[in-house]
Residue, then its C-alpha position, 0 to 999 in steps of 0.5 A: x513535498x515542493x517539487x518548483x519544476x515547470x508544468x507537469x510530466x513524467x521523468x525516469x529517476x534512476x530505478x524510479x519514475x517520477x510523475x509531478x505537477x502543478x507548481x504555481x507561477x512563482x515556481x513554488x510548491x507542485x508535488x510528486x510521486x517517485x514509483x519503482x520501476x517494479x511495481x510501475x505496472x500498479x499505478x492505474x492514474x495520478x491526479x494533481x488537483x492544485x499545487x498542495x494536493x495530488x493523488x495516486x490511485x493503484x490497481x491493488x485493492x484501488x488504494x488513494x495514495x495521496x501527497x499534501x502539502x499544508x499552508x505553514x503555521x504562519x499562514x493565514x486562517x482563510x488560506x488554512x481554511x481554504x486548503x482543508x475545504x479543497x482537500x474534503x472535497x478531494x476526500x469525499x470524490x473516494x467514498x469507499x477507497x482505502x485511503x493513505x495521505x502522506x507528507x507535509x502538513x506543517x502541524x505539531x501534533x501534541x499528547x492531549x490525552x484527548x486527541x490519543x484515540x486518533x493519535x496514539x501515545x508516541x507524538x515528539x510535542x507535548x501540545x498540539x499548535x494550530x496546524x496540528x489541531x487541524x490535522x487531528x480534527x480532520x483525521x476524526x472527522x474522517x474516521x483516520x488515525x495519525x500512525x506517524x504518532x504510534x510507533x515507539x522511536x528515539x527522538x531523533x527518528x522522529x522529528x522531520x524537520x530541523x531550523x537552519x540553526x539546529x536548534x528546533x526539532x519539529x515532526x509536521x509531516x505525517x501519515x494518515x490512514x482509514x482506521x478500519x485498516x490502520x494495522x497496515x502500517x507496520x512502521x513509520x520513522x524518519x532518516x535524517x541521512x537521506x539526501x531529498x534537497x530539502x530541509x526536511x528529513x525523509x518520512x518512511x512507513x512500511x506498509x502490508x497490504x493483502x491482495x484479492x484473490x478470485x475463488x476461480x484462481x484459487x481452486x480452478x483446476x489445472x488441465x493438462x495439455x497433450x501434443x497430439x502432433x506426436x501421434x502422427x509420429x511412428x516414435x510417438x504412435x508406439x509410445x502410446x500404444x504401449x502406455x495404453x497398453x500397461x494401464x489397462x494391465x495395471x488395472x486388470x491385476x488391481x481387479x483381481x487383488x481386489x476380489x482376492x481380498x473381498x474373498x479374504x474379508x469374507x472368511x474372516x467374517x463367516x465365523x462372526x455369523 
């Protein structure tokens, strides 16, 4: 979303850091990551390519998260244009990543039934405008699915923006995934009580992801460690000898049971020759 704060940089936020950037020289636009200081460890890098497009690469899997900010409706084709050219070229630099691209991309999308293999059934609009045609030929021509437009709400959960009158309800900000791993996203909904300082409402999509697991964690073997420091103790000498002692033990009473029931077997097969 817009974040207008000057240059760029990385601020703590509570529980979270918040890495920011690229505002243009009007303090407009600019977008942020806010990450938790718990999983701070799995950012590897966070990139801002201009003032409407960023991304997060994390260690996990290396999944793209990217943050977009889309020219609004009213905008001119050329700029629409422009943004989408830059935001390929940002795509193609992740040719074999697992991508997420998250938030603002201004467009209704509609329920034209031939948008639904990328959309789903759950869209709040009837008809697509300009931005959300855009929206879905770029999610097809990248193979991605619209998962903000797949999961049954009420209408309030759905819609992400309200006019400053109340009385126009739109959903423009969305989610977009790789459809080879669109089951993911478990859920995507909006909350209109959460207080973002902005006139849209906050977008959440839950989110399961495995992780690698190397075949050497898996079924290394775990070898057990001994002091030795305690065989220069008198205590720890005596100790061992007297383990040493009851294993042998334990194994010399097992030999006997063992020929003691060999010889049993062995009667019990004799009347069978």
């Amino acid at each position: 979303k817009q974040v207008r704060w000057d240059r760029g940089g990385i601020e703590p936020a509570g529980e979270y850091i918040f890495f920011y950037g690229n505002w243009n020289e009007i303090h407009e636009l600019g977008t942020g990551f806010f990450v938790h200081k718990r999983i701070i460890s799995t950012v590897k890098r966070v990139e801002f390519i201009s003032d409407r497009i960023s991304y997060t690469v994390c260690r996990w899997c290396d999944i793209i998260i990217m943050n977009v900010h889309a020219p609004t409706e009213d905008t001119r084709d050329d700029l629409k244009n422009r943004f989408y050219e830059e935001l390929e070229h940002v795509f193609d630099k992740f040719p074999k990543y697992p991508i997420k691209n998250l938030l603002d991309f201004n467009g209704k999308v509609g329920r034209e039934d031939i948008f639904k293999p990328t959309i789903g059934n759950e869209s709040l609009h009837e008809i697509s405008n300009d931005n959300g045609v855009r929206v879905v030929n770029f999610a097809t021509s990248k193979t991605f699915t619209v998962k903000s437009t797949m999961f049954p709400h009420h209408n309030i959960h759905k819609f992400t923006w309200t006019s400053p009158d109340g009385k126009i309800h739109n959903k423009i900000d969305h989610i977009l995934i790789d459809r080879r791993r669109h089951s993911s996203i478990l859920d995507v909904r909006s909350f209109r009580a959460a207080d973002c300082d902005t006139d849209h409402y906050l977008v959440v999509g839950k989110a399961s992801e495995r992780l690698a697991v190397s075949r050497q964690t898996m079924h290394g073997v775990h070898m057990e460690r001994f002091n030795l420091k305690k065989l220069n103790e008198v205590e720890g000498k005596e100790e061992y000898c007297v383990e040493i002692s009851n294993r042998f033990a334990a194994l010399e009473n097992l030999n006997t049971e063992v020929n003691v029931q060999y010889s049993v077997l062995r009667g019990w097969a004799s009347p069978c020759t």
